[in-house]
Backbone bond lengths (Angstrom), bond angles and torsions (degrees), N, CA, C in turn:
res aa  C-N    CA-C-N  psi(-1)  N-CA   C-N-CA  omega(-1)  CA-C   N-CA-C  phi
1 X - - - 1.445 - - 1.522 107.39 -
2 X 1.490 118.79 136.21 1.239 119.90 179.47 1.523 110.92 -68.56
3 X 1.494 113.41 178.71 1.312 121.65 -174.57 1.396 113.66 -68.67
4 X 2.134 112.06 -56.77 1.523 113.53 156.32 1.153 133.86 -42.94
5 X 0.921 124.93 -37.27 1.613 139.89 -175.06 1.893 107.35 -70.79
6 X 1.330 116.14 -27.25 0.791 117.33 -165.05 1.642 106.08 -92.70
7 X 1.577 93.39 -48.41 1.843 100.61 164.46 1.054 122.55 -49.79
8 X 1.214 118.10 -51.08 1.836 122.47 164.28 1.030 113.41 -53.08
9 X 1.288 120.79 -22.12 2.461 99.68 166.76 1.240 74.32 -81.29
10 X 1.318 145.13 -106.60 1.164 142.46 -145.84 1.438 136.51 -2.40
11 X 1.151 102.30 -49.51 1.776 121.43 168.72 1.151 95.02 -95.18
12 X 1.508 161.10 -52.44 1.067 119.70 -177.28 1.767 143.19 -103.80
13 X 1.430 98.02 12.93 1.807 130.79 151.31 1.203 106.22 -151.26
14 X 1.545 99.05 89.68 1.295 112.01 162.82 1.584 125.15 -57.27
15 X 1.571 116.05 -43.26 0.987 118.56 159.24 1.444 132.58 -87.05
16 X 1.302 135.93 -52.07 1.504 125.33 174.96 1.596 85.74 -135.54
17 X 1.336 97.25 161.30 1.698 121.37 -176.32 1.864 100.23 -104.41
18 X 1.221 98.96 135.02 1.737 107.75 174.45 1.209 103.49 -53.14
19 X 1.729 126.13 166.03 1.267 125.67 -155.88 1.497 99.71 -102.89
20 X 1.239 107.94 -19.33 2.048 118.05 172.12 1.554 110.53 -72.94
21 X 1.523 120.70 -19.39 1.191 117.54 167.43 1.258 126.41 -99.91
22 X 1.387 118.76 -27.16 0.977 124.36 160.94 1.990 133.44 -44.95
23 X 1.939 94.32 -61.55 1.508 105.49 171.56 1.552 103.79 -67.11
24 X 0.926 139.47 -1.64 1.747 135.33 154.69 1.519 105.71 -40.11
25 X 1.538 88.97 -70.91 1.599 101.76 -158.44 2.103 110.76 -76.68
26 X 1.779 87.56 -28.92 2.038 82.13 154.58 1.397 122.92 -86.52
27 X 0.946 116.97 -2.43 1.557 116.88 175.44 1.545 115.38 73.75
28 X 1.281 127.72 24.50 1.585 149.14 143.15 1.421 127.28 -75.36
29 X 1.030 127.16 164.55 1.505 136.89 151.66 1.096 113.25 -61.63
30 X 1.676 134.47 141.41 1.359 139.51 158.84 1.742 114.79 -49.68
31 X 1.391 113.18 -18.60 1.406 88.61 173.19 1.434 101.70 -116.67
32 X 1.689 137.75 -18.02 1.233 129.56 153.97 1.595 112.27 -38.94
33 X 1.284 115.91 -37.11 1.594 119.66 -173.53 1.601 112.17 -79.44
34 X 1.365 115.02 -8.85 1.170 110.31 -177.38 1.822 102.16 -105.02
35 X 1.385 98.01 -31.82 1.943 85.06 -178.92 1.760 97.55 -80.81
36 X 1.202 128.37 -34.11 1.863 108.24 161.37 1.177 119.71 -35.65
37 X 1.249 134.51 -62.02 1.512 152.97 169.76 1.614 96.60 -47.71
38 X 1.160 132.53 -68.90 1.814 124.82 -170.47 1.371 86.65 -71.38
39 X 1.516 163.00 19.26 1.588 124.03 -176.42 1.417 77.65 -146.93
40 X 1.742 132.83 36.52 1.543 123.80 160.79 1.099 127.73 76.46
41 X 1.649 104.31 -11.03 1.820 96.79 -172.55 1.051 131.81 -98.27
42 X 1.339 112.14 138.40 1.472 131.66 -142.70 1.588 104.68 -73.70
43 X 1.337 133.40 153.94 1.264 135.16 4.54 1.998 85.92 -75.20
44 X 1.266 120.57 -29.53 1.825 117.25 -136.98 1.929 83.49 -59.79
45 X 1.196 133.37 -26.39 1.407 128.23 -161.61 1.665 103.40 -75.70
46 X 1.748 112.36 -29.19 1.400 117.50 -177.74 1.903 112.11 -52.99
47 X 1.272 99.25 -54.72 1.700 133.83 -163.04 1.760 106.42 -84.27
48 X 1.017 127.31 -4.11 1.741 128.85 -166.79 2.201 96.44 -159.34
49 X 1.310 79.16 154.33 1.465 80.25 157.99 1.762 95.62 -160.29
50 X 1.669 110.63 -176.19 1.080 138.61 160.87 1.646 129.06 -51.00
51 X 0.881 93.92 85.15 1.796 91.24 -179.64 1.314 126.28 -84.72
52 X 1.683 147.24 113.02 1.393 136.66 -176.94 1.422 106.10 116.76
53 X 1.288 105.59 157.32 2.145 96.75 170.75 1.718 85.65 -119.39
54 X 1.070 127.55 -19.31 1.740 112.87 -167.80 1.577 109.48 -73.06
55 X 1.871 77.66 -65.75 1.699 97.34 175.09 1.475 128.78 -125.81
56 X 1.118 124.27 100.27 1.368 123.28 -129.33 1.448 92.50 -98.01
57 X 1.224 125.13 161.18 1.434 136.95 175.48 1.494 130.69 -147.76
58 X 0.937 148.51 131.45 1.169 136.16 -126.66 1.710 84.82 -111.72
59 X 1.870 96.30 165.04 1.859 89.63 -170.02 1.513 96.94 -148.69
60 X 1.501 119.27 109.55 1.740 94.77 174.19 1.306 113.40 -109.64
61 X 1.964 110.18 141.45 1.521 112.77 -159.50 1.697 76.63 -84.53
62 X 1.660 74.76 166.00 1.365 112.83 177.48 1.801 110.94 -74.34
63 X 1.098 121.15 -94.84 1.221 106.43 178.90 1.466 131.65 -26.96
64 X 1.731 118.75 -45.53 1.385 120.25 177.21 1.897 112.09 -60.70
65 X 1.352 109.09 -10.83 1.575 108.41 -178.94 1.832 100.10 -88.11
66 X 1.029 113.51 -34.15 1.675 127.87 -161.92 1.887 81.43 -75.07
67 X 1.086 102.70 -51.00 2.080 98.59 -153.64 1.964 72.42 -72.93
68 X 1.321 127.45 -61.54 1.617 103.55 -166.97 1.684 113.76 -74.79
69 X 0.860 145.80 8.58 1.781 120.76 127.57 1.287 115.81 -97.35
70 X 1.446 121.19 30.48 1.600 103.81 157.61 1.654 97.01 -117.12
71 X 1.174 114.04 25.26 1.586 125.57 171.46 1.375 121.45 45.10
72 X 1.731 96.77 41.11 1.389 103.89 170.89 1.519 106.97 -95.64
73 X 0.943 113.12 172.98 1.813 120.41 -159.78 1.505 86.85 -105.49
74 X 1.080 111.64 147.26 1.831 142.01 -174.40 1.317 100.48 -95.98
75 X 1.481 98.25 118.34 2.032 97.74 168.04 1.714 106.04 84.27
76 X 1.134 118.60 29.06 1.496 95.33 -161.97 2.050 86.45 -130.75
């Protein structure tokens, strides 16, 4: 991911990126990208999690998407 591209999530989800913009840049569906994220599987479980105990919704932060396409390792 370029440097601009990256500032622009930044300023405009600073905290988590919508799930239609997100599966763009993983190359999924917005709701394929959300049952990866609810069923653990890795990398989409690193970059998103579970939001809610009723009705849960899946959420991917912003920075953890930027460090995984600039192929930095999560948690490390």
């Amino acid at each position: 991911m370029n440097q601009k591209t990256a500032e622009l999530l930044r300023q405009k989800y600073p905290n988590h990126v919508p799930l239609p913009v997100a599966s763009k840049f993983l190359g999924v569906s917005p709701r394929q990208l959300s049952k990866l994220i609810a069923d653990g599987r890795e990398p989409f479980a690193s970059i998103g999690a579970n939001i809610g105990t009723r009705q849960k919704y899946a959420r991917v932060y912003t920075e953890r998407l930027i460090a995984y396409l600039d192929g930095r390792l999560l948690g490390v």
